[in-house]
N, C-alpha and C positions, 0 to 999 in steps of 0.2 A: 560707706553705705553697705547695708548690708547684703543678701543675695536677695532675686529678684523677688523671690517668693513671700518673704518681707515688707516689698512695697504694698501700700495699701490701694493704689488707684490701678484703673486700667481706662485708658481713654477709648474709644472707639469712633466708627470711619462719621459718624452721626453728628459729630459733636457734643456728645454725651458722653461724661465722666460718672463711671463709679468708684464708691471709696466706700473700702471693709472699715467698719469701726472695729470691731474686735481686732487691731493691729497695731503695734507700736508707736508707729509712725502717724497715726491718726490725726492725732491734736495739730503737729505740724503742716500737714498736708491739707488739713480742712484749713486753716488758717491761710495757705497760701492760694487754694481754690478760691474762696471768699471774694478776695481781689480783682476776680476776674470771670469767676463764673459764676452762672446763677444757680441755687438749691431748687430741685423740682420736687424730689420725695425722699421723705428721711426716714425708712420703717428699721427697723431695729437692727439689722446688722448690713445692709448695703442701702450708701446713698445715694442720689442720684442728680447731679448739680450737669448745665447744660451749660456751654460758652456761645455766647452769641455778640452778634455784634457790637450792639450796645455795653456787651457787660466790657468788650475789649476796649472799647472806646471813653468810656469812665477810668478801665484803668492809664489808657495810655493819657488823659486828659491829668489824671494825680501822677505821671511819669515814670511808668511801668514802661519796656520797651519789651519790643517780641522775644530778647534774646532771653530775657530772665521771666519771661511766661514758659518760654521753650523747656528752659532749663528746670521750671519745677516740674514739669509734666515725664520730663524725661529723670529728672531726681525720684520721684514717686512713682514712677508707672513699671507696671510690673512686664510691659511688653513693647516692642519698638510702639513710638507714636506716627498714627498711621498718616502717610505723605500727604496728604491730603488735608487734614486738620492742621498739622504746621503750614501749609502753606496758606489754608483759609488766618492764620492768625497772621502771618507776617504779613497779607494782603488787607487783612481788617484795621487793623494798629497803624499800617501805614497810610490807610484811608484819611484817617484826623490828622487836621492840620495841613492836609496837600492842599487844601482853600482856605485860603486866611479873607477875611475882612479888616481893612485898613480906611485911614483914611486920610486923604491928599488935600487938605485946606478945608475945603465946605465942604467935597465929595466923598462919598463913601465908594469903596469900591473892592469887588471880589476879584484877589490875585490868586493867580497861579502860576508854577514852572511846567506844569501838564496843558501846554497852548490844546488839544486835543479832547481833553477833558472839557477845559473852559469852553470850547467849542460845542458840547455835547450838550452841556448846558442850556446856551445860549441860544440853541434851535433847537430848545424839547417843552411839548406844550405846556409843563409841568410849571414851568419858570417866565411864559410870556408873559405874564404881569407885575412879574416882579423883577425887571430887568427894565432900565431905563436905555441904555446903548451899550453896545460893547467901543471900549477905546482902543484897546489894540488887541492882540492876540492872548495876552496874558492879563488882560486887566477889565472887568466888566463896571459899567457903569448905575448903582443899585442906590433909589430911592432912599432916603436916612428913615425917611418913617418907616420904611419896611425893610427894619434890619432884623426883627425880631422874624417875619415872618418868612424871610428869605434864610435863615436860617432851621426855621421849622420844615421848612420844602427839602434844605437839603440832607437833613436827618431820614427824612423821606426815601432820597435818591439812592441811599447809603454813602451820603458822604461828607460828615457833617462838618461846616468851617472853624477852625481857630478863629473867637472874635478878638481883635487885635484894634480893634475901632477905637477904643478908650471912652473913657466918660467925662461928664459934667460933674464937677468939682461941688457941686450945689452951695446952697446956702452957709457961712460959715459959722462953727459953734463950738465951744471952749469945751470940751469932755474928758474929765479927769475920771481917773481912777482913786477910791480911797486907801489907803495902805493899813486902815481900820475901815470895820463896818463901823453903820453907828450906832452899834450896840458894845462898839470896844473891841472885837474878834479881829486877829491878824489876815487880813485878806492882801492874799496875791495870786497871780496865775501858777495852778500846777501846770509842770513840764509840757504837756501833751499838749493841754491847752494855749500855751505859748506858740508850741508851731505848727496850730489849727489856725491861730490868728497871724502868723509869718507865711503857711503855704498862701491864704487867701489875700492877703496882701502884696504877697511877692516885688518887696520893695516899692510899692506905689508906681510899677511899671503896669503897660499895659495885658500883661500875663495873668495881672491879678484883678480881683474888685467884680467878678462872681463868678458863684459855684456853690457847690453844697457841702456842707462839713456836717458827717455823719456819724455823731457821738451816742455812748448808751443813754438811759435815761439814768438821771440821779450823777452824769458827769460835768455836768456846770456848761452844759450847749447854751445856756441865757449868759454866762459869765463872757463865752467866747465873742457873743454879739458885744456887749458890751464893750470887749478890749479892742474889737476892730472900729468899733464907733470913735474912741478912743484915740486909736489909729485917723482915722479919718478924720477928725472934729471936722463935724458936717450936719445938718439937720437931718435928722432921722425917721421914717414910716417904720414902724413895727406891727405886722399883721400876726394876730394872733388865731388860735380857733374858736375860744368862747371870750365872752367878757370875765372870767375868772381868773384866767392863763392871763389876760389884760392887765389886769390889778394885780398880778402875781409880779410883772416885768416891770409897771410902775413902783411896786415895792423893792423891787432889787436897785432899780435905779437910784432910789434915794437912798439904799442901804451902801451902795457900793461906788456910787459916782459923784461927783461934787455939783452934778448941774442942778439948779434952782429949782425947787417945787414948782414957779408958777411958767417956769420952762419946759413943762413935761403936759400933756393933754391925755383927755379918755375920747375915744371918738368908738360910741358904740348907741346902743338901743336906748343908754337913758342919759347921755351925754353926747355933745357933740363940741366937741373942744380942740381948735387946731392950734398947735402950740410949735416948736422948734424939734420935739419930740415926741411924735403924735403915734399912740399906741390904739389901734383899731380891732377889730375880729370879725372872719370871713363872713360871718350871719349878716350884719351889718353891712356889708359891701356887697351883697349880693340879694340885698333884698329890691323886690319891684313892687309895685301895686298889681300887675296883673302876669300872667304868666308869660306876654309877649312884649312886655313893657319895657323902658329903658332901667339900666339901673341908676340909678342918682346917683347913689353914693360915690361910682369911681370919679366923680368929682374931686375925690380926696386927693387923687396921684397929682391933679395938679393945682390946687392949693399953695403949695409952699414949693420952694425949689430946692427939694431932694437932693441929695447928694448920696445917700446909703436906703435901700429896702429892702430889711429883713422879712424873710417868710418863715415863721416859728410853723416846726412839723408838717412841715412843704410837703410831704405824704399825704396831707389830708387839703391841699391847694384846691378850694372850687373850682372846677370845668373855667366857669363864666373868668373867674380873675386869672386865666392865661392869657386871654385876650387883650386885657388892658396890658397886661405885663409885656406881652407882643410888640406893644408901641413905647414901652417907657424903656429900651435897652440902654440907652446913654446913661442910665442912672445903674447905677455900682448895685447889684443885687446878692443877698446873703440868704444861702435855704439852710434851716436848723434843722436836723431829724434824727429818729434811733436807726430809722430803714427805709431804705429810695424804693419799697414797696410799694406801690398804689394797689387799689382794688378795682380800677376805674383800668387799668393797664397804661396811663397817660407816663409813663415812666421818661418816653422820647420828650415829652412838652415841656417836662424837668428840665433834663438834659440839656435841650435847646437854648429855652427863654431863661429860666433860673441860671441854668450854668452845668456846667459836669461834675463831679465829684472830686474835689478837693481835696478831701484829708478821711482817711477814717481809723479807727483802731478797734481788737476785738476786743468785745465784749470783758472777755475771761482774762483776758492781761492786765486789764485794768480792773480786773475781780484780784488777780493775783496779785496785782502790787497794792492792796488798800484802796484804791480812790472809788468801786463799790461795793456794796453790800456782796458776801457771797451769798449764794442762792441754792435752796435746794427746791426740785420740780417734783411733784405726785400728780400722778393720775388716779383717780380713784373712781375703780368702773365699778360696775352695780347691773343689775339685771333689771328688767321692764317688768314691774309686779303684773302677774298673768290676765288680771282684771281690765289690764291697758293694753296686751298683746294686739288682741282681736283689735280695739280701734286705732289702735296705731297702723295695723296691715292693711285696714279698708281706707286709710286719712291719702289725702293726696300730697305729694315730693312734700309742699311748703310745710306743712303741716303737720308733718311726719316729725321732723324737728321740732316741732313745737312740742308735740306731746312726747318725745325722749327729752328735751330740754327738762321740762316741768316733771318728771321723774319724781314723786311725794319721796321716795326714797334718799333720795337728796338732802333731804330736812333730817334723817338720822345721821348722816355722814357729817353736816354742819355739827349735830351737836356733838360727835365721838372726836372731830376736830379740835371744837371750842372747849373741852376737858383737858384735851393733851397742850393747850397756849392758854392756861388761863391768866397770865399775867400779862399778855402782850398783845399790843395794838391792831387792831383786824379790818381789814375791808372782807365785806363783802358784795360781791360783783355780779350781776345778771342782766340777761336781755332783756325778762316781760316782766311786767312791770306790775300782772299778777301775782307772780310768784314773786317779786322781791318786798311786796307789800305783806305778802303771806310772813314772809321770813321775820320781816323787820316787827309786826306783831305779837310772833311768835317770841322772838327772844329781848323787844320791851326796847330796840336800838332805833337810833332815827334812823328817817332814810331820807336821801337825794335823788329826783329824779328829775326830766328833763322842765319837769313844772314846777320846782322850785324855786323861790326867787332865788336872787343871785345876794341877795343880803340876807336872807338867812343862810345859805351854803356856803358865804364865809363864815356865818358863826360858827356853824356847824365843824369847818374845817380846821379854826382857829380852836376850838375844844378840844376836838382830835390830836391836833399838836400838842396841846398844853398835857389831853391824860385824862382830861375832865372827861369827855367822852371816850373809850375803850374798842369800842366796837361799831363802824359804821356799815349800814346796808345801803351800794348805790349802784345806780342803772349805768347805762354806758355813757352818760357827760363827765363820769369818773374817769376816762381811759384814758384824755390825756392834758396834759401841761398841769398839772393839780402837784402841787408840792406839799406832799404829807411825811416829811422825812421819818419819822418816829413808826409810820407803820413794816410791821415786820412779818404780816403772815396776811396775803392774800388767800382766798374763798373764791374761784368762778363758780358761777351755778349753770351758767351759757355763757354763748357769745354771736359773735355775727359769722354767723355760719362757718366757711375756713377763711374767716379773715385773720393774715398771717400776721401784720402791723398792727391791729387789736391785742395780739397775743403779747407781740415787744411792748405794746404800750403797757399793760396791764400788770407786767412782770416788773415794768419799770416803776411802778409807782412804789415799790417794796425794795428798791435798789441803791438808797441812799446810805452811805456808811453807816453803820448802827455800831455802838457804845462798844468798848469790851468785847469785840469779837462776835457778838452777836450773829447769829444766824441768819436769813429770810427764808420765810416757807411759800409755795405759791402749788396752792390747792386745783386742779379743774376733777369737777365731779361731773362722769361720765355716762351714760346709760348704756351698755353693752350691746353688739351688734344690732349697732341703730345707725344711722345719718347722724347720730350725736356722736358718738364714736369717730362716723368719717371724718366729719367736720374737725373734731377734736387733732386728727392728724394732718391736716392742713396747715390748721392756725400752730400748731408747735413746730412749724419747718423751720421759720425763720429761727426762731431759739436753738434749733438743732444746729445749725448752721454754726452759731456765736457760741458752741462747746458745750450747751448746757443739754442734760438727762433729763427722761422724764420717769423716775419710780414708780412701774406701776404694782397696783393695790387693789381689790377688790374691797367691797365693803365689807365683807366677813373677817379680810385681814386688818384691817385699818383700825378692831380694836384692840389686837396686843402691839399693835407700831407703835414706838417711843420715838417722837423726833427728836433729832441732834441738835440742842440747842445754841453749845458754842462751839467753836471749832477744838479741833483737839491742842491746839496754839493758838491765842486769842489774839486778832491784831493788836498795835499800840494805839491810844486815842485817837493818834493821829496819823495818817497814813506816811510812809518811808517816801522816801526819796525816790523817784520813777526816769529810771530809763527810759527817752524821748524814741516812742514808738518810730518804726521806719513808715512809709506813707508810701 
């Protein structure tokens, strides 16, 4: 290592880590923070990531130990790490797991070697209803229905249990994999993906069978369900976000797996089909007749006798479906995402009910070895033409955004864009639905919005893929699980204020390996010292995070910018052979 001045981080007595980007060491250092702590502001040359408990408790749940937290902090930190934060982590990390949930015949029951602790428990009003006896000094006696929520109490307490309970085996079901698509293409697990579906499984022991495995977008997170179902041959719940991302995962299914068309179901708004493999989405499950109504639908959890439930982009999980998920623990749960981001802050009710984090890998390694697309990021700021100044200064907070959002200037920046790609596939991306109808007129492209049916916005999408359609204009039901591999230059026109997981999503639609080296470009057009601007730096943290720039550009420069179309070494068709990330 080299001298201290060198290092890029400096931890402090707060629990707050900064890390110089302008420093050698950078890339390594953000990549080992990642793991365990969380990104709060990314401004251009110090970032500003905070370790908290939860972030230590994901890492120590994927088998991270204090010593090799300790040791990166004191590998990168450019001054002793102050006594105080080493001991908050070797006392947080050793938190998980001092309460296991076990289970003794038909009883479930919270162990510990801390007689003390359990004791603390057991007389704190936090827990009187979720405690059926204590049996001895180390063994508490807890309700099976409420393993979920005896678990949620104790994320609470700060002290969250290993569940070691195990599951119901469910329903049995033959699930192959194909060693061809049935299109004829060689399909097997890349590396990574192999021991995303090995960590979650962990030999069919009780260590494994939930958690969440946190891949980019465009890295085959549907492939992973798939191998562990696989793993499991069991009847399968796959909850999706829309009915699109629905018929996206029934189409993989037939593409990639041997089980029987009339073995696979759509359980949504224009179907209601419960099959062996019943593929649902949150709308659907959470709908009532009245705003204090029951909801019907979780009727679906028991239907069939489950044995695996997938939650595809568990970041975006309804409030309402934790609750059921609260009582169905004995069934083996799988959360897919790009980012354990919520906007909702429910990050604990992940953690809990779903499971802890599992597996994850950066972004940029898996930029660097082939399996995505690489990415380049533009910010392209612009000034607030002066006729909007005044109403933008007198508009109230909400509003404020609104009119730097809708920026007319925006619609010249598309078109100085759309000259410099004019061969290549484009989304374009916005929140009002004003302006994306403005756009979509203007340059003669369809457009998707949340009123679209769902059988035209496949046609729409299947065009897209083909070529036939060039250029799509869509509102935010674009943002996620939508597989447009071909497109290569995202357009933001807005977005949901600093939602940070909007921005993963959005980058990820543009992330799917592309031909010959190919590029991806990912546009957001900005309006200058506005709340658009803020916003803007919000929703880019998480990206900052996973290694990626964002170039910025005013719109006076954005017309002599030439973007880089291939790399300067173009990958091979196919991606190389990947060293199996560490976890």
């Amino acid at each position: 290592m080299a001298g201290e001045t060198s290092r890029p981080i400096i931890v402090q007595g707060d629990r707050t880590v900064l890390l110089e980007v302008n420093n050698p060491s950078y890339a390594e250092a953000r990549d080992a923070l990642a793991r365990f702590a969380e990104l709060e502001k990314s401004p251009e040359h110090i970032h500003t990531y905070r370790i908290t408990p939860l972030s230590l408790w994901n890492a120590a749940a994927a088998g991270m130990t204090a010593e090799v937290i300790l040791d990166a902090l004191t590998r990168f930190g450019k001054y002793d790490l102050p006594s105080n934060v080493a001991i908050d982590i070797v006392d947080y990390v050793s938190r998980y797991g001092r309460l296991k949930l076990v289970r003794d015949g038909e009883d479930l029951l919270l162990i510990s070697d801390d007689a003390p602790l359990l004791a603390e428990i057991a007389h704190h009003k936090r827990f009187v209803d979720l405690i059926k006896a204590q049996r001895d000094e180390h063994a508490l006696l807890i309700p099976p229905e409420l393993r979920g929520q005896i678990k949620q109490a104790l994320v609470q307490f700060g002290f969250p249990a290993e569940d070691l309970a195990g599951y119901v085996d469910g329903a049995p079901l033959e699930v192959r994999l194909r060693p061809e698509t049935t299109e004829g293409e060689p399909f097997s697990l890349r590396p990574y993906q192999q021991e995303a579906v090995d960590v979650f499984y962990a030999a069919g022991g009780v260590r494994g069978g939930s958690g969440v495995i946190v891949l980019p977008c465009g890295a085959g997170k549907t492939v992973v369900g798939l191998a562990i179902m696989s793993r499991l041959q069991t009847n399968t719940l796959i909850l999706t976000p829309n009915t699109v991302a629905a018929r996206q995962w029934i189409e993989e299914i037939a593409r990639k797996t041997r089980i029987p068309a009339d073995f696979v179901g759509e359980y949504s708004g224009e179907r209601k089909e419960i099959k062996p493999v019943t593929v649902a989405n949150y709308q659907i499950l959470t709908y009532r007749s009245s705003r204090n109504g029951d909801f019907p639908h979780f009727e679906l959890f028991n239907q069939r006798d489950w044995g695996l439930i997938i939650y595809d982009e568990v970041h975006l999980l309804p409030a309402p479906v934790f609750r059921i998920t609260a009582e169905i623990q004995a069934r083996r749960r799988l959360g897919l995402t790009a980012t354990l981001v919520r906007e909702d802050g429910r990050e604990e009710d992940v953690f809990s009910l779903i499971g802890p984090k599992k597996y994850d890998v950066p972004w940029k390694q898996l930029e660097q070895q082939g399996w995505i697309a690489t990415a380049e990021c533009h910010e392209i700021r612009m000034p607030l033409p002066n006729e909007l100044r005044m109403v933008y200064a007198m508009s109230e907070d909400r509003e404020k955004y609104r009119v730097a959002a809708e920026n007319p200037l925006k619609t010249d920046a598309i078109k100085l864009i759309l000259e410099k790609h004019p061969d290549d596939q484009i989304l374009i991306i916005g929140q009002y639905i004003d302006q994306i109808i403005q756009i979509a007129d203007l340059l003669g492209a369809p457009l998707i919005t949340g009123k679209t049916p769902v059988r035209d916005r496949e046609k729409l999408y299947e065009q897209f893929r083909t070529g036939e359609v060039r250029i799509l204009v869509v509102s935010k039901v674009a943002n996620f699980a939508i597989d447009l591999p071909d497109a290569n230059v995202a357009i933001q026109l807005s977005g949901t204020y600093g939602s940070r997981q909007e921005e993963a999503q959005r980058l990820g639609r543009i992330l799917r390996p592309k031909r010959h080296g190919l590029l991806a470009h990912f546009y957001t057009l900005v309006t200058r010292d506005t709340k658009d601007q803020d916003f803007a730096a919000k929703r880019q943290m998480f990206l900052t995070e996973q290694g990626y720039r964002y170039q910025i550009l005013s719109l006076a420069e954005l017309s002599d910018y030439q973007p880089v179309t291939f790399q300067m070494s173009a990958r091979p068709a196919a991606p190389p052979a990947l060293t199996a990330p560490t976890t």
